[in-house]
C-alpha positions, -999 to +999 in steps of 0.1 A: +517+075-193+507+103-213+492+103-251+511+115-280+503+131-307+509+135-346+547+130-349+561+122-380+586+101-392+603+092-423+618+065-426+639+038-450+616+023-473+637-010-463+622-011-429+585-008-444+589-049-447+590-048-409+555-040-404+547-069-388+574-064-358+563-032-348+556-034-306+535+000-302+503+010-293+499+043-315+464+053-322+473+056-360+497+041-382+498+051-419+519+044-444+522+070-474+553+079-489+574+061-468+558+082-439+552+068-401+527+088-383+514+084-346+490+106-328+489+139-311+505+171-303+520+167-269+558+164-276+576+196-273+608+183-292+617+153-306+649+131-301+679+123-320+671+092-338+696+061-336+694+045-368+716+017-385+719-007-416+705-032-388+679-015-368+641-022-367+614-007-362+609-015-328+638+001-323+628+034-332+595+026-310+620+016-281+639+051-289+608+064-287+593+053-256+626+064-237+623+097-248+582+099-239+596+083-204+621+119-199+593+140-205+570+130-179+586+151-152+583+183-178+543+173-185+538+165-146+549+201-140+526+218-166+496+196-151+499+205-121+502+243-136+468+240-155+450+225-126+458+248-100+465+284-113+445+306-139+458+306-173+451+329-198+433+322-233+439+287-229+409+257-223+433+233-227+466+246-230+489+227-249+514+205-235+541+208-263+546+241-252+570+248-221+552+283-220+529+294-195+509+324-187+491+325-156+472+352-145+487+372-112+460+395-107+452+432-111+454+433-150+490+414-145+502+385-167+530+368-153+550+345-182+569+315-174+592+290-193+598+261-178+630+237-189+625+209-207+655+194-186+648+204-154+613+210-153+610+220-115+641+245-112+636+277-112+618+291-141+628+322-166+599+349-161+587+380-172+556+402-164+531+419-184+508+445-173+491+476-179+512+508-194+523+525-181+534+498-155+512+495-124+525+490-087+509+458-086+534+447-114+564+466-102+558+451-068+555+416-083+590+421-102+608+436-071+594+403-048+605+378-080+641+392-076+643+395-042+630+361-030+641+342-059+665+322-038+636+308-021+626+287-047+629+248-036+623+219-060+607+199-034+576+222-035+547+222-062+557+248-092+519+265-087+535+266-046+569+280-056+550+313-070+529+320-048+560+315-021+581+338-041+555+366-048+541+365-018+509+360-024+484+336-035+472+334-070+442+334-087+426+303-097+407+289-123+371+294-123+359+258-115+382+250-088+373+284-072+337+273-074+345+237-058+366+251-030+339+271-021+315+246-019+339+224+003+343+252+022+311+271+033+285+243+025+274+226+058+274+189+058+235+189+078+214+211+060+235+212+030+233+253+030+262+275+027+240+303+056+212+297+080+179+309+077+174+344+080+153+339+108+144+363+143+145+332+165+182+324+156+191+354+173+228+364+165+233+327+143+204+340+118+221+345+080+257+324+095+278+307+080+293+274+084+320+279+119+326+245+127+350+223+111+358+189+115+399+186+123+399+151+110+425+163+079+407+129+059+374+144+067+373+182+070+338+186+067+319+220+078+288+225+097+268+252+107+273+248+149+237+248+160+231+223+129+259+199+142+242+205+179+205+193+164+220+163+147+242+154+180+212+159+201+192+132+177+219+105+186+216+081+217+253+079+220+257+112+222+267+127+261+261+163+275+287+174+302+276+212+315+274+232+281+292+210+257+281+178+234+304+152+232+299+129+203+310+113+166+315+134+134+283+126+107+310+118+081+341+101+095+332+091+129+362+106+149+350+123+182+339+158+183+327+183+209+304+214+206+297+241+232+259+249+227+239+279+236+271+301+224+274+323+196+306+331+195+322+305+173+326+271+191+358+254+200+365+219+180+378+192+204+391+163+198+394+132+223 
């Protein structure tokens, strides 16, 4: 469940007696001016409040927590937008606000509101961009309208984008820097290239071009490092030009063609 954040209400000076009732776990209560306050800016519109001669203030917490319960679809959404695409002038963009803007590339801004009731349809949008407009822009507009239709609420939002503009979107520095890693960084020597080095032949400078097709595992090695490390192991059993053994990291069994510098062939027993 997600925080809240400074909402204010004012309420009966009657119910102040009722202190003691109250079921909540705000991070701050005050009580000034017949004023409730809890804490922090994350609610993009507050509810209709219930109130009669009768009612307590547990009530209005009950009310309360119903309507944070409704919003966790809308906040969902804008998490996952944060996390995943590039947004502009924001550290931590704020999730009262159901508007986005994410950074398409090439100087383009494309703006999104998403509904507060249906968080995953289809979004309003609009693009911003140099003037006087560049293709880039005018191409991303003409692919909005045209694929529009495409737009499916049992995809991701930051998926649905990239599906309707046909292409994928930039993303934010640190995730660009960890996907990277995962990547190009081989699981042996812990190097994104090999040596630069005359006695690797062709392989000297490579990159990692083996992967591990265990989806769980999906770790990447430089070939001749994964050969080395097979080539260490007892276990490990050579049929004509190919090593058949275990994956360092999950186990599963793996084969590499050695003496080839074309990139080898993953198999999978």
């Amino acid at each position: 469940m997600r925080g809240i954040s400074k909402v204010f209400f004012v309420l009966p000076e009657s119910l102040l007696g009722d202190r003691g009732n109250w079921m909540g776990t705000a991070k701050e209560i005050r009580w000034r001016f017949n004023v409730f306050q809890l804490s922090d800016f994350d609610v993009p519109y507050m509810f209709t409040l219930e109130w009669s001669t009768s009612s307590r203030l547990k009530d209005l917490m009950y009310q309360f927590q119903k309507h944070l319960d409704y919003l966790q679809e809308f906040w969902s959404v804008l998490d996952d937008i944060d996390k995943s695409l590039c947004i502009v002038d924001a550290k931590q963009p704020s999730r009262a606000s159901a508007i986005r803007r994410i950074h398409a590339g090439n100087d383009c801004i494309l703006i999104v509101h998403i509904d507060f009731k249906d968080p995953k349809s289809l979004p309003e949008c609009r693009f911003i961009g140099p003037v006087p407009p560049a293709t880039h822009m005018n191409s991303l507009h003409m692919l909005w309208r045209r694929n529009s239709k495409k737009w499916s609420k049992e995809r991701p939002f930051p998926e649905n984008l990239e599906c309707i503009l046909g292409t994928e979107l930039p993303k934010p520095l640190g995730l660009q820097e960890e996907e990277n890693q995962q990547q190009v960084e081989c699981g042996i020597c812990y190097a994104q290239f090999l040596p630069t080095d005359e006695e690797l032949g062709a392989r000297s400078g490579t990159q990692t071009d083996y992967t591990c097709e265990n989806i769980s595992c999906n770790k990447s090695f430089h070939s001749l490092c994964l050969t080395d490390w097979l080539r260490s192991i007892t276990t490990t059993r050579q049929s004509f030009d190919v090593l058949f053994g275990n994956c360092p990291y999950c186990s599963d069994p793996v084969a590499v063609k050695i003496n080839n510098h074309l990139k080898p062939n993953l198999l999978i027993s």
